[in-house]
C-alpha positions as CSV (number, residue, x, y, z in Angstrom):
1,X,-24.6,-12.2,-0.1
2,X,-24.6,-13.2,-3.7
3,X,-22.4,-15.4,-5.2
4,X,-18.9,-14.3,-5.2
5,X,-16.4,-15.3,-7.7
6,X,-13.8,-13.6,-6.6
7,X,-13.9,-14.1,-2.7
8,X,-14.3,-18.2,-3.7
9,X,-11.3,-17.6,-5.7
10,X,-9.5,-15.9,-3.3
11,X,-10.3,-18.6,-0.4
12,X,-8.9,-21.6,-2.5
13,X,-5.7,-19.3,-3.5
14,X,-5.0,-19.3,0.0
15,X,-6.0,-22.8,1.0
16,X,-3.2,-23.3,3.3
17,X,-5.3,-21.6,5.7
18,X,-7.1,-24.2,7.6
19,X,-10.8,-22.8,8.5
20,X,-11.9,-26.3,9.3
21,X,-14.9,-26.4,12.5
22,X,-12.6,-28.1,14.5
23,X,-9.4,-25.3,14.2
24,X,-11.8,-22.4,13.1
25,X,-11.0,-18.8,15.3
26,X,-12.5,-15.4,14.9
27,X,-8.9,-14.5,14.2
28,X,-8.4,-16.6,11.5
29,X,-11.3,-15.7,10.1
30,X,-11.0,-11.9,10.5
31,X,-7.5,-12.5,8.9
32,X,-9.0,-14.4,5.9
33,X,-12.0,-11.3,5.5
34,X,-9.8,-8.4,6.2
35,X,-7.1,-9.8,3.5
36,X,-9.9,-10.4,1.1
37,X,-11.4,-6.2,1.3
38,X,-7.7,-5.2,1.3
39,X,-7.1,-7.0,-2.1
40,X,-10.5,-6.1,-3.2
41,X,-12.1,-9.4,-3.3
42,X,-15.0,-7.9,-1.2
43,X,-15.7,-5.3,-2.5
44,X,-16.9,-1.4,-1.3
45,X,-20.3,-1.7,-0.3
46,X,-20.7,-5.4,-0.6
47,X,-23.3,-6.8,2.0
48,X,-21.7,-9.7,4.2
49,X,-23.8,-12.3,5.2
50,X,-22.8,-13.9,7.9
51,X,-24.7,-17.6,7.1
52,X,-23.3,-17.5,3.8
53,X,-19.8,-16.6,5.1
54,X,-19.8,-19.2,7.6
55,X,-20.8,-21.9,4.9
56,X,-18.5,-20.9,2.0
57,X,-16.0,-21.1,4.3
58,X,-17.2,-23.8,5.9
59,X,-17.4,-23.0,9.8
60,X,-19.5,-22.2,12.4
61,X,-21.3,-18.7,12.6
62,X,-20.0,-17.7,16.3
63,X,-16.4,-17.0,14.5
64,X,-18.0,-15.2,11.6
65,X,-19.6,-13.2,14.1
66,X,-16.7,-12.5,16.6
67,X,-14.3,-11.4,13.1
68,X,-17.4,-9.1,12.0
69,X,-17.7,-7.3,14.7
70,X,-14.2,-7.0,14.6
71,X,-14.1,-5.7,11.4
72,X,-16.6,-3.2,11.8
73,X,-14.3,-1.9,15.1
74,X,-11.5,-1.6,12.7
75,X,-13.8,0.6,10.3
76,X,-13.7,-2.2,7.5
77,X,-17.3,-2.7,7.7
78,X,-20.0,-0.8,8.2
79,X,-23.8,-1.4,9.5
80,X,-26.4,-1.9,7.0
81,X,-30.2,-1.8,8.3
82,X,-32.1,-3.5,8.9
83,X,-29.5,-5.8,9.6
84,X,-25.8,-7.1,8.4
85,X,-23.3,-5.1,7.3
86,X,-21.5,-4.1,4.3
87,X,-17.9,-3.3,3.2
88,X,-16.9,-0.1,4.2
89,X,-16.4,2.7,0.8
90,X,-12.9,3.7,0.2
91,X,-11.5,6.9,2.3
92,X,-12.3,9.8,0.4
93,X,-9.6,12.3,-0.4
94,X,-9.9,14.5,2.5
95,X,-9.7,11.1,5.1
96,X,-6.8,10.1,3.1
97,X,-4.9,13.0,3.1
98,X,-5.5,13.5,6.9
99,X,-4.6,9.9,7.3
100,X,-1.1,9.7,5.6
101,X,-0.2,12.9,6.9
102,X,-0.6,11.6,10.8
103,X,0.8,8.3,9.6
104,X,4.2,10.6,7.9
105,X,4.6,12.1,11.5
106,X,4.5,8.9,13.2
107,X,6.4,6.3,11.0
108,X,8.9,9.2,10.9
109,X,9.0,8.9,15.2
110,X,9.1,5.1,14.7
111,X,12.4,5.2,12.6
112,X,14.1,8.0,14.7
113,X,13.2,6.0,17.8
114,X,15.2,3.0,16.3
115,X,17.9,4.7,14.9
116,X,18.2,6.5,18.2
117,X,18.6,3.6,20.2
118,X,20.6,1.5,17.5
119,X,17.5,-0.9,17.5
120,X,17.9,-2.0,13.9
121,X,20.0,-4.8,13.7
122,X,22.9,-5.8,10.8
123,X,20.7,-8.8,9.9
124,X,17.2,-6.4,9.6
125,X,19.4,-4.2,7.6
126,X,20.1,-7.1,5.7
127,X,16.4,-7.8,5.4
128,X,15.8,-4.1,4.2
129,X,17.7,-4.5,1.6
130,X,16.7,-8.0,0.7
131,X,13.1,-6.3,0.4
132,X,14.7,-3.9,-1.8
133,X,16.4,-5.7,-4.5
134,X,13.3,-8.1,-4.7
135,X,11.1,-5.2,-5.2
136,X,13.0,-4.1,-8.3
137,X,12.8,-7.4,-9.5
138,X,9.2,-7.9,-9.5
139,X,9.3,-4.6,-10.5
140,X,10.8,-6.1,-13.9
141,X,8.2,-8.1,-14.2
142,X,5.3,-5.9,-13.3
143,X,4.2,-7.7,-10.2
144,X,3.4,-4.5,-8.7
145,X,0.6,-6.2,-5.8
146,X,3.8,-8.3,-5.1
147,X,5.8,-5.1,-4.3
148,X,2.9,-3.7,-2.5
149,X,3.2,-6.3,0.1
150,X,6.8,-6.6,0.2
151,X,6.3,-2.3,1.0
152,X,4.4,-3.8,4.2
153,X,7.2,-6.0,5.3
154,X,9.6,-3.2,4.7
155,X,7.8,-0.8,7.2
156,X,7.0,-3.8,9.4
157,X,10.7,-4.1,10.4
158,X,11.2,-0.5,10.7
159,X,8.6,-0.5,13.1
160,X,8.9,-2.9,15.0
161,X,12.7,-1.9,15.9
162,X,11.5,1.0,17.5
163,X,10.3,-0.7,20.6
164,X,7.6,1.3,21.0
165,X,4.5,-1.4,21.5
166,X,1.8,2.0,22.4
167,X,3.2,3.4,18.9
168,X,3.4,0.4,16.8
169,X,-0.8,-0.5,18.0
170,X,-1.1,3.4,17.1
171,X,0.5,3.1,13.4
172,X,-1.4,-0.3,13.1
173,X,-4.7,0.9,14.0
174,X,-3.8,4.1,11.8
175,X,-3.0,2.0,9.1
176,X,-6.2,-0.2,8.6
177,X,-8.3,2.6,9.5
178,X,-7.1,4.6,6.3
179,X,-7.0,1.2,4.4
180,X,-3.4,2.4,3.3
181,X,-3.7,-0.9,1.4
182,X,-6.2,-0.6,-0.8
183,X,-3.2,1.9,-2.9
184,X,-1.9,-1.6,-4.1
185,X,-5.2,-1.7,-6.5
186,X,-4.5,1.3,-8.4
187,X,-0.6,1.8,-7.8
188,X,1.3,2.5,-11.0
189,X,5.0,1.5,-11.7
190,X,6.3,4.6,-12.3
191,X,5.4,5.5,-8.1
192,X,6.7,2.1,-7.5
193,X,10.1,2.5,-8.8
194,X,10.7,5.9,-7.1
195,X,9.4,4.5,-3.7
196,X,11.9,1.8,-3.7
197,X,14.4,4.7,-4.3
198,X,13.5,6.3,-1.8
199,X,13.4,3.1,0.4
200,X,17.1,2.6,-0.6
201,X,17.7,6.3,0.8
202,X,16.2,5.2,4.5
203,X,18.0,2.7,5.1
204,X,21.6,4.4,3.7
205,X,20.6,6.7,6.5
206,X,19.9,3.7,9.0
207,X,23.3,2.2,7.9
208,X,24.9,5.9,8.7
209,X,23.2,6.0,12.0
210,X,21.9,9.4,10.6
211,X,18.3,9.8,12.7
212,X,17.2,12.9,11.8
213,X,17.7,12.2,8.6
214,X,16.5,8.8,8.4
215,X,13.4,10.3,10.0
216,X,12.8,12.8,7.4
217,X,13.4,10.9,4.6
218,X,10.5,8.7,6.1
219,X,8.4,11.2,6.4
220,X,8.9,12.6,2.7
221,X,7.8,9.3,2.1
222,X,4.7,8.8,3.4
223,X,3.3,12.0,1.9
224,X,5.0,11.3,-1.8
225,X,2.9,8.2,-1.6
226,X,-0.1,10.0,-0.2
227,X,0.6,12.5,-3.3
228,X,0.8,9.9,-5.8
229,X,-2.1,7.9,-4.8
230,X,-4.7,11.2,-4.6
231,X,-3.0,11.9,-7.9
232,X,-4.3,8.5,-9.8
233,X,-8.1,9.0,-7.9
234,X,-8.4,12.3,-9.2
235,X,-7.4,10.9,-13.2
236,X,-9.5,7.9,-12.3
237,X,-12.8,10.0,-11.3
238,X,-12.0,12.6,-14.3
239,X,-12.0,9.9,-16.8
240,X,-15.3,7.7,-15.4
């Protein structure tokens, strides 16, 4: 793997992670690689090494190995003969489309399930909304990335208060699969702005115990985002 300015960057950004030999996992590791191809630091089609890895990040090479083959599981990587692997490419329209519209259906389950069973608690309503109004702040200030993860944490908590632990490992799995995340690198404010409107309309519908509609509104959601980010790859190819 050639030198990488923007992975090395990227590791000392987030040196509170501690991949010293002595506490070193194939989880940690696999969180550290996984974060890096989601933000784009590794980039499509970038071989791995898994020598290299192990000594810019100073550890051993079984957890390099373990959070590889991990990777490569979760679709992030793919084989590259004769041997290694590379980053995966980007979904191309037709995955993504088929990908957002599965995840619509079941992030819309997820929130009907917890609105159903009055799951969602005042204080993660609280927390919704907290996500909200710091969203339109960075919004201000054009952090968009910032408000792409802060979208994450807003799902997160929806999901997670549906009590479904076979359908939160389904959305997850869905979720990396598609590389959903990977929207942050080319999302656009004006998309930003209305999906935090729309975010404000869930959970008025959470707050009104409303799940059918709660559920709908999710799932308009997921496919105005899907529409919106299919939008900016089609400019983006039509102008390269």
């Amino acid at each position: 793997m050639a030198k990488n300015d923007s992975f090395d960057d990227f590791l000392k950004q987030n040196s509170e992670i501690d991949v010293s030999i002595k506490t070193a996992t194939s989880d940690k590791v696999y969180s550290i690689l996984s974060k890096a191809i989601f933000r784009g630091e590794l980039k499509p089609g970038q071989r791995l090494v898994e020598s290299k890895l192990a000594k810019l990040m100073k550890v051993s090479r079984t957890p390099v190995r373990e959070a590889i083959i991990e990777l490569e599981q979760k679709g992030l990587v793919v084989s590259s003969p004769p041997k290694g692997v590379r980053v995966a490419p980007l979904p191309t329209k037709e995955e993504l489309n088929e990908f957002y519209d599965i995840s619509s259906v079941l992030r819309g389950l997820a929130i009907r399930k917890a609105v159903e069973n009055n799951n969602i608690t005042e204080d993660e309503i609280k927390k919704l909304n907290e996500i909200i109004a710091e969203s339109e702040r960075f919004l201000k200030e054009g952090a968009l990335r910032r408000i792409a993860n802060l979208n994450i944490q807003f799902h997160n908590i929806i999901e997670k208060c549906s009590k479904s632990k076979e359908l939160i490992y389904i959305i997850d799995t869905l979720y990396k699969k598609s590389r959903e995340r990977f929207s942050e690198i080319i999302s656009k404010a004006d998309r930003q702005k209305k999906s935090i409107e729309e975010h404000k309309m869930i959970v008025k519908a959470i707050i009104e115990k409303d799940a059918i509609l709660a559920e709908k509104l999710m799932r308009e959601h997921i496919i105005n985002g899907k529409e919106s980010l299919i939008k900016e790859i089609e400019l983006r190819e039509s102008s390269s």
